[in-house]
N, C-alpha and C positions, 0 to 999 in steps of 0.2 A: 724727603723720601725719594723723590726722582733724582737728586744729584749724587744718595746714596747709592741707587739701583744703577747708573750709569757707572761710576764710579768701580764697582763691584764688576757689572759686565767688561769693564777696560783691565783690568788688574788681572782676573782670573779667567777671562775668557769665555763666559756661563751665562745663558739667558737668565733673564729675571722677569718675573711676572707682577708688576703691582695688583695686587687684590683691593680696587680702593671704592670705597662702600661710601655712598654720596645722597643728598637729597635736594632738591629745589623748595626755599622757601616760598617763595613767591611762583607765580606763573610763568610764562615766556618771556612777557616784559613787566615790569616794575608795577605796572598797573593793572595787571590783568589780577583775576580771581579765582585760582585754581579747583576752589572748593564746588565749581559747579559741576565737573564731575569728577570728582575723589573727594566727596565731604569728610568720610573716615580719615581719611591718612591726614588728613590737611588740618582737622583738629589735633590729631595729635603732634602735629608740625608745630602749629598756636603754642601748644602747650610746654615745647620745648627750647630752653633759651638759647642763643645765636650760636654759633662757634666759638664767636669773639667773645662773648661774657664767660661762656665757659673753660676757655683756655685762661682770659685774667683770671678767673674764680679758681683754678688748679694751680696759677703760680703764685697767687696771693698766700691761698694756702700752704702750699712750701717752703714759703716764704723766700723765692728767687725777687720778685719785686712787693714794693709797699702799696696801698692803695691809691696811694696820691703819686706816685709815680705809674702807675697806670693810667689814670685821669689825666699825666704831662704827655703820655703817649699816646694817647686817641686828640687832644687839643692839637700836638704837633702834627699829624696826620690830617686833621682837620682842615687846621690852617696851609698846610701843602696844597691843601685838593682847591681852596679859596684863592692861593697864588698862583699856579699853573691854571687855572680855570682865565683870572685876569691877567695872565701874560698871554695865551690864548688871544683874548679878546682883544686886546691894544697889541698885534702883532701887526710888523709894520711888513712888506715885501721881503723874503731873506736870498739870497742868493743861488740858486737852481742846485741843486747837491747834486749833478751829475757834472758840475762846472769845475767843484771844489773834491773830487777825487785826486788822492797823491799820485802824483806823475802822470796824470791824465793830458796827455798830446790837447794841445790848442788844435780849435775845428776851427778852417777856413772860414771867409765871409760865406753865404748864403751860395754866390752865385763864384764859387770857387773852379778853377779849370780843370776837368776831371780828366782833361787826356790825358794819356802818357806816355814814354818816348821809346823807341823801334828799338831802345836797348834791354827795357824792361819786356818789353814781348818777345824779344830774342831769349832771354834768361829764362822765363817760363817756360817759351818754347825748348830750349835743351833738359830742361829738369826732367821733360815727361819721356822725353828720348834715356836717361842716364838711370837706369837704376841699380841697385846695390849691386857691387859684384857677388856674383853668385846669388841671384834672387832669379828664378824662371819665371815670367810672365807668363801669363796664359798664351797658348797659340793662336787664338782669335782674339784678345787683348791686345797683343803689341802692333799687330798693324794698324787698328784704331790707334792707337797712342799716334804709332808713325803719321798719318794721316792727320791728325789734330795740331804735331808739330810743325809740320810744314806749311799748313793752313793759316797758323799764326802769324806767318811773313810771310805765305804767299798770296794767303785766301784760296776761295773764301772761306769765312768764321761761322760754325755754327752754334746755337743759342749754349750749347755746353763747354764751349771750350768758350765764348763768350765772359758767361760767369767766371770759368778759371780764370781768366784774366782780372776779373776784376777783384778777385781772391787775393792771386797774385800780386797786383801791384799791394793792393792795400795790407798786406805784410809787410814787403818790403818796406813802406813807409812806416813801418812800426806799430801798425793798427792792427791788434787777434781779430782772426775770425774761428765763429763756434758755428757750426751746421748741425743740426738734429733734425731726425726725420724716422719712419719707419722701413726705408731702402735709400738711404742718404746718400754711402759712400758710394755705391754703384752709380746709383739713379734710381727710379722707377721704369722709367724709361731706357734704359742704360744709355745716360746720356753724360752722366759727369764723374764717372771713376776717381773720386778725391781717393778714396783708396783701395792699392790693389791687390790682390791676394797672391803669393808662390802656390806655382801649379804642381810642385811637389813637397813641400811642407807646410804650405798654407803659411806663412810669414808674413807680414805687413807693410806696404810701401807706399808711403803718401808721398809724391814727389811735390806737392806745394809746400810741405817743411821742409823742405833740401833747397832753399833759392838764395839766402847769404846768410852770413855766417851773426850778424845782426836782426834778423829780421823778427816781426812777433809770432808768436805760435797760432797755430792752424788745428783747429778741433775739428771733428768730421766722426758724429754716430749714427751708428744706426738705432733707434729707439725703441723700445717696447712698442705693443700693440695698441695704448690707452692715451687717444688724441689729446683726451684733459687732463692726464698727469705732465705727458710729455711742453705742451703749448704753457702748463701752469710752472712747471719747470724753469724753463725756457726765457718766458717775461721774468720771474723773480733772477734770473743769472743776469738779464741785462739791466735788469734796476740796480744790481751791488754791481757789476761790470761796466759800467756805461760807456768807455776806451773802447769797447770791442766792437764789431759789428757781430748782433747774434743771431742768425735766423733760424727757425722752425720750419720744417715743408711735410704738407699731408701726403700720402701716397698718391690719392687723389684728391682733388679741392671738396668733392663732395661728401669725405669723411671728415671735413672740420667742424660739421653739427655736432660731432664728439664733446666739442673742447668750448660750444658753445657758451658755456657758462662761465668760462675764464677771459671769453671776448667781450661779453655785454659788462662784467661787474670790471674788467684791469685794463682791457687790452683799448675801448674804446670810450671808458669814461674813467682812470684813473687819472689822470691828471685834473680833472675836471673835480673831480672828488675828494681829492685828497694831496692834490700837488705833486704826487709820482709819477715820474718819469721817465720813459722806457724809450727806446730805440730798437724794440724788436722787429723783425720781419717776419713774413708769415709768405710763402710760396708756396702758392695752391693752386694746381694743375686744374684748368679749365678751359672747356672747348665741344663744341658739339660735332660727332663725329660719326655718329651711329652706335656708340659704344651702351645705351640706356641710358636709364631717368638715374641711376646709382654713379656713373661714372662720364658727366656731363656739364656738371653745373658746382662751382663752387659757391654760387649764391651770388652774386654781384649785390644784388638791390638788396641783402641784406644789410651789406656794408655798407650801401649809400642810403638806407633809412638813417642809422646810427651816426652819418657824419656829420658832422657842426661844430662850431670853433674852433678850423683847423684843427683838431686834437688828433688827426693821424694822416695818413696820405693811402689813397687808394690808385692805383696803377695797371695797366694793362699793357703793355711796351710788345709793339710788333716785330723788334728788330735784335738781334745780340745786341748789335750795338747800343740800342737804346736800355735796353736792360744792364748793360755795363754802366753806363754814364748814371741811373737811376740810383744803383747801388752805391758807387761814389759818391754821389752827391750827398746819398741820404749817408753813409757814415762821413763826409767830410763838414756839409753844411753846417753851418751855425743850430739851424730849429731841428731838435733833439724829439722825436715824436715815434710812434709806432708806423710801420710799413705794409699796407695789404698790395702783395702782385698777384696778380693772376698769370700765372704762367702759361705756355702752352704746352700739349702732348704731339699730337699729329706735327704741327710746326716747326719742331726742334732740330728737323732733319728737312725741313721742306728750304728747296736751292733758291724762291723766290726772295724767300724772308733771310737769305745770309747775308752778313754783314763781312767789309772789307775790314785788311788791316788801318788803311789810313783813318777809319770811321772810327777807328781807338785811340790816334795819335793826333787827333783833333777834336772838336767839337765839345759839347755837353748834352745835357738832357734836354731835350723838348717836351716840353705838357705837352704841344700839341703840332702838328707836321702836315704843311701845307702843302697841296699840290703843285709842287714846281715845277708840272711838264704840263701842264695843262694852260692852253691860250685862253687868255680872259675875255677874247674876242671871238673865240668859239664856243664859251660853255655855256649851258642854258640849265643843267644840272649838276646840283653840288651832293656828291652822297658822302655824308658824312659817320662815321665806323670806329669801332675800336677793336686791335688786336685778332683774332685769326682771323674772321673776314673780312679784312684788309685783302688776303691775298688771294678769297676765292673771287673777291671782286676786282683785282689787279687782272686774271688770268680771264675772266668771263666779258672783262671789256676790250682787252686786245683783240677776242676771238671777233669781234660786233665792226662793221662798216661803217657804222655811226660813235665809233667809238672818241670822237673828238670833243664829240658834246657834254662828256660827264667828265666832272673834276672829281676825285677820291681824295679825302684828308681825312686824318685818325688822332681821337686825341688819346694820346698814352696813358695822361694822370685826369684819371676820371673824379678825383679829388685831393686836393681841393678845386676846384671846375674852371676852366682856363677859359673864362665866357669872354673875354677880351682876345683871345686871338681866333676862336668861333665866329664873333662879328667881325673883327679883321677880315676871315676868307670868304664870308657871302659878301662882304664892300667891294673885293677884288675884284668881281665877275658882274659889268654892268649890265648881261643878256640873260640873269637867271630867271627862269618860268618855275623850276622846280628846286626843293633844297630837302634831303631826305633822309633819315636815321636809319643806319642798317645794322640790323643785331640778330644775332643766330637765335636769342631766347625767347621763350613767348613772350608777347606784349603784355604782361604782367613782370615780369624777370628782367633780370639785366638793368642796364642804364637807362633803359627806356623809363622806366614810371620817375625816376629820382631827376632826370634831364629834363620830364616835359613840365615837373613844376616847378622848378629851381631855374632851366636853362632857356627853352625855348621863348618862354613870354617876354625873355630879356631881350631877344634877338630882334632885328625889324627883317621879317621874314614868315612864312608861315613853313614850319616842318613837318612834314609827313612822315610816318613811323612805319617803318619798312619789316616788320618782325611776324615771328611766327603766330598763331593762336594764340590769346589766352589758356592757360593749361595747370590746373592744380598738380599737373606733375612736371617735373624740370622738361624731360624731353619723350620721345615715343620710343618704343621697347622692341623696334625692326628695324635693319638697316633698309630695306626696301621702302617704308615709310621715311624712314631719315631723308632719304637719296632727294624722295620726290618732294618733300618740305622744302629741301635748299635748292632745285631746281625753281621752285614756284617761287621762292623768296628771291632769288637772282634774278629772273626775268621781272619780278615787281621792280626790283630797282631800277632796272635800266630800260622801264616801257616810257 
């Protein structure tokens, strides 16, 4: 009936309605007993033979089949469900089916070189300079463009044209990228213009599909308003797509409780569950900034309840650069898993946190980023952080006279947990008194509860948790309250 109905709507172009009139023999599961409340209908359920009996009782009658040829039909069926049931059981390891996709590009070892070279960031750079003839950009569009190109090769990089890059190369090398979000092609922030609109015909110009004449295609939408259709979308394209890098991003991190229900059942136990396997990314703007309890918190400590058995990677990256080298790695590497960033808002434009050109044509990803200006023979405090307070605590200890004594290090991939280069940096420093966890979120949120029982007992060190209140709400609802929390939280760190 449904291959008819479809059928019918492709041929004449006509909706079709099934009218299809249905009942449950049984309860919810197999065992339950529905009759404890519907005794009426549930008898006369009893009373009425299967489907099965009564579609063989109609073709018997017709005589389309014999009796004993119905009986060779349910034994055949039978014995199917008893074979697959014991092939099931004696299944031996099979082969990762996002390994065995046709024409699916070989992924690098694990620890693959994600830089790339001053001709690739030249290319990107002129693509965002060249647009179609006769396409008008916006008048306050193309000097941002101008500015982003020149930035490319002369710096600095900020966190939007960062990711361009890493869009960029990884076309060129033949790898699609898909972006979906509900202000994607812009930004939210207007920070990543994948695509730009004519200011007098409204036209469309992605200048990341204009970079060579081989490269893989470049998807960039903007999504519907429905976080769990779009996120549920999203993972099912990178399960049949697995070649591609495909990321999802919320407008802001704190609308992904939307789509919750596609996080806990696919996004953070399918593999676990059923052996599927996703490579999606999920970039979710988070940061505390005065903005409320609505547009503050993507949840951190959710994601680091949920994480065990490596089955995903959770991230915080304070730098473009380090968020270029992330995405890289995570579409180049060998281990094939889902991706949580926590992206920044305030940050994306902040001069502390830009990143150089050469910071792309070298290096890789670091879990986690030691303080390399810091003398071992002067620190007696290690304050250790992830992601935007990195940089309120870069700019609050230059301002300080004692500012010799604190070493700042940030770990990026807050999981899977990089507790071996953690104790690496309190072994560096053989004058430490103090070694401190500093996190904008209340001491219930954030990395704090998921650190102090998984990371800290591992360390030889006692850590002090430098955070806000406990607080059933993400954050406080003033910016005047905001101001004076990170005032009070910056002088705990560095008393």
């Amino acid at each position: 009936m449904a291959r008819l109905a479809f059928e019918y709507r492709q041929t004449f172009n006509k909706d079709v309605v099934i009218d299809l009139v249905c009942y449950r023999r049984r309860g919810h599961n197999e065992g339950d007993d529905p009759s404890y409340t519907q005794p009426l209908m549930y008898d006369l359920i009893e009373q009425k033979r299967s489907v099965r009996k009564l579609y063989t009782e109609s073709l018997i009658g017709r005589g389309d089949i014999t009796i004993e040829e119905a009986e060779q039909v349910l034994r055949n069926y039978q014995e199917q469900l008893e074979r697959v049931f014991t092939e099931v059981k004696d299944a031996t390891s099979q082969p990762s089916e996002w390994t065995t996709v046709p024409d699916y590009p070989d992924k690098p070892a694990a620890e693959t070189q994600t830089a790339i070279s001053l001709e690739v960031l030249k290319r990107i750079s002129d693509a965002y300079v060249t647009p179609p003839e006769g396409f008008t950009v916006h008048p306050k569009v193309m000097p941002q463009l101008q500015r982003r190109a020149k930035a490319i090769t002369e710096g600095p990089i900020d966190w939007g044209t960062g990711e361009i890059l890493a869009f960029g190369a990884l076309l060129m090398e033949g790898r699609p990228v898909r972006l979906a979000g509900q202000d994607s092609r812009r930004g939210t922030f207007v920070s990543r213009f994948g695509t730009i609109i004519d200011r007098v015909n409204a036209d469309e110009w992605t200048p990341l599909s204009a970079l060579t004449e081989d490269q893989a295609k470049f998807y960039i939408y903007d999504s519907l308003l429905s976080e769990y259709a779009a996120l549920g979308f999203e993972y099912g394209y990178s399960v049949a797509r697995p070649e591609a890098l495909v990321l999802w991003e919320a407008q802001f991190g704190d609308f992904v409780n939307g789509a919750q229900t596609v996080i806990d059942e696919f996004i953070s136990s399918g593999k676990t569950k059923w052996r599927q396997e996703s490579g999606v990314v999920l970039l979710l703007p988070h940061g505390y900034e005065g903005q409320g309890p609505d547009h503050s918190s993507a949840r951190i400590e959710r994601f680091l309840t949920m994480a065990a058995d490596e089955a995903f990677v959770v991230a915080q990256p304070s730098t473009p650069a380090s968020y270029f080298h992330l995405l890289r790695q995570h579409s180049l590497g060998a281990t094939h898993r889902p991706l949580i960033v926590f992206t920044p808002k305030s940050m994306l434009k902040r001069k502390e946190a830009a990143s150089q050109p050469e910071d792309f044509t070298s290096g890789t990803f670091r879990p986690f980023i030691s303080d390399a200006d810091a003398d071992p023979d002067k620190v007696d405090t290690l304050l250790l952080c992830s992601g935007r307070v990195t940089w309120d605590l870069m700019v609050d200890r230059a301002k300080r006279e004692n500012s010799e004594r604190f070493a700042i290090a940030r770990v990026e991939q807050l999981y899977p947990r990089p507790l071996d280069d953690i104790k690496a940096e309190i072994a560096r420093f053989p004058h430490l008194k103090a070694v401190r966890w500093v996190q904008d979120e209340p001491r219930n949120n954030g990395p704090w509860p998921h650190y102090a029982l998984n990371v800290w007992p591992e360390v030889d060190a006692h850590v002090e948790g430098i955070t806000r209140d406990e607080s059933s709400s993400p954050s406080v609802g003033t910016v005047k309250r905001h101001t004076a929390e990170q005032k009070d939280l910056l002088d705990r760190a560095f008393q």
